[in-house]
Short mmCIF file of the C-alpha atoms (twelve columns), coordinates in Angstrom:
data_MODEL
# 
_entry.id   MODEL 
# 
loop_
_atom_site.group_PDB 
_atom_site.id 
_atom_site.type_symbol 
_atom_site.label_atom_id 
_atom_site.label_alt_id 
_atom_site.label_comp_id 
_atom_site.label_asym_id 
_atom_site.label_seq_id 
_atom_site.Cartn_x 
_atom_site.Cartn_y 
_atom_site.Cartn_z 
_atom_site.pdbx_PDB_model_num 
ATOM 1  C CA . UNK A 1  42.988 162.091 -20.285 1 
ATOM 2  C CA . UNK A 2  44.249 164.381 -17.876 1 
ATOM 3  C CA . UNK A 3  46.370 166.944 -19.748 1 
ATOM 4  C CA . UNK A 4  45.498 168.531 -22.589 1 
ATOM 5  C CA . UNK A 5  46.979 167.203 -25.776 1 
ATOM 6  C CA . UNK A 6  48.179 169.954 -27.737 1 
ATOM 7  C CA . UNK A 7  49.842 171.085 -24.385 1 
ATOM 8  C CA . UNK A 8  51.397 167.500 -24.240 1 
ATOM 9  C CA . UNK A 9  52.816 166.899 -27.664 1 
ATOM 10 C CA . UNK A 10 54.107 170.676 -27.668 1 
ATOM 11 C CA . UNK A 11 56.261 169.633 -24.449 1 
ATOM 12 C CA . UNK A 12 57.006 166.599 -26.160 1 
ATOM 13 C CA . UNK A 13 58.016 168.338 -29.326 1 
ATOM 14 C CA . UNK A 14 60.261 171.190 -27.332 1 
ATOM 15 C CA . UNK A 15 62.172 168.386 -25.295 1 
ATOM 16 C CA . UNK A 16 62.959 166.143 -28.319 1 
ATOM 17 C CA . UNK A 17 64.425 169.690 -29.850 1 
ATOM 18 C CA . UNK A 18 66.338 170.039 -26.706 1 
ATOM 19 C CA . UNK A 19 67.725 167.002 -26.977 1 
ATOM 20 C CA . UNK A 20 68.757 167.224 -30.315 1 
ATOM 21 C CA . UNK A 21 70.244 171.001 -30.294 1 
ATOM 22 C CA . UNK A 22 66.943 171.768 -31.829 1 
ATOM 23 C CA . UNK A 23 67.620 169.700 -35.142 1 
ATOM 24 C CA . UNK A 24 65.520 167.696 -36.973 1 
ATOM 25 C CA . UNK A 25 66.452 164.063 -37.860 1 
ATOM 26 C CA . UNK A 26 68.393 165.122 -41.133 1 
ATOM 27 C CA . UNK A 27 69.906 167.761 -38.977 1 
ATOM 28 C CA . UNK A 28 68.249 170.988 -40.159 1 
ATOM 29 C CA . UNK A 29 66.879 173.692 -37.683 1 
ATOM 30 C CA . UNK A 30 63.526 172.372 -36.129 1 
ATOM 31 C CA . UNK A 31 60.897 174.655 -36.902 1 
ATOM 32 C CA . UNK A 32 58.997 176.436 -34.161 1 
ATOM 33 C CA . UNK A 33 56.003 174.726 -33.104 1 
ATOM 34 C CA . UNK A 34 53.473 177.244 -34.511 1 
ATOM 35 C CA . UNK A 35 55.473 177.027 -37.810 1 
ATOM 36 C CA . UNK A 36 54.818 173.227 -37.907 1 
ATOM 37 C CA . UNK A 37 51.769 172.722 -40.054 1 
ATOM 38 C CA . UNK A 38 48.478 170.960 -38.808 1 
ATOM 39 C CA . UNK A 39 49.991 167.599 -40.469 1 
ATOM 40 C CA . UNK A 40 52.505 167.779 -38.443 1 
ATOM 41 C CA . UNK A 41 51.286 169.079 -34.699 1 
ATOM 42 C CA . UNK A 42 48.589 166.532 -35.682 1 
ATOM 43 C CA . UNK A 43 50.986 163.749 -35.855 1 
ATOM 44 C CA . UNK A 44 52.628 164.783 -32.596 1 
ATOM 45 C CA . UNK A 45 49.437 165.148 -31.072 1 
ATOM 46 C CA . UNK A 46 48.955 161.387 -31.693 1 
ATOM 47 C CA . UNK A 47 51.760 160.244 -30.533 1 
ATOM 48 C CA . UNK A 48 51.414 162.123 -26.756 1 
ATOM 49 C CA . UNK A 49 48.178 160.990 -26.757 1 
ATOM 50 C CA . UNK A 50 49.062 156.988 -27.231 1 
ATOM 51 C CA . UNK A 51 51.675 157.666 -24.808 1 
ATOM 52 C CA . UNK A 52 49.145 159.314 -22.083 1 
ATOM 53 C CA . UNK A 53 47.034 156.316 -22.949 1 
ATOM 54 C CA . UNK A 54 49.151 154.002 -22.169 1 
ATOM 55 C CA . UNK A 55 50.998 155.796 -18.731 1 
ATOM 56 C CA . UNK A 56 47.337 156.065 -17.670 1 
ATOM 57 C CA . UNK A 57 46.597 152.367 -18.629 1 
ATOM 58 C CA . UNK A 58 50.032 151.230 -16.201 1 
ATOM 59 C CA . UNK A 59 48.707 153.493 -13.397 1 
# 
């Protein structure tokens, strides 16, 4: 994979909380990425990486 992971899903992460006013999906402040918990920059982790995956599987 050509990007880094972490660096992916914490782009992805900042630009879903820019589209949402930085709210969560029951509308609370999102929490800053640090302030996440591994759980949870784990599961965002995944998901950029299944979405590099599959960019670089189109290319």
């Amino acid at each position: 994979m050509a990007n880094d992971p972490t660096a992916l899903a914490c782009t992805a992460y900042a630009a879903y909380g820019e589209s949402t006013g930085n709210r969560n999906f029951r509308g609370d402040p999102m929490p800053r990425w640090e302030d996440l918990g591994e759980p949870i920059q784990t599961a965002w982790v995944a998901a950029a990486t299944a979405v590099a995956r599959a960019v670089e599987q189109e290319a």
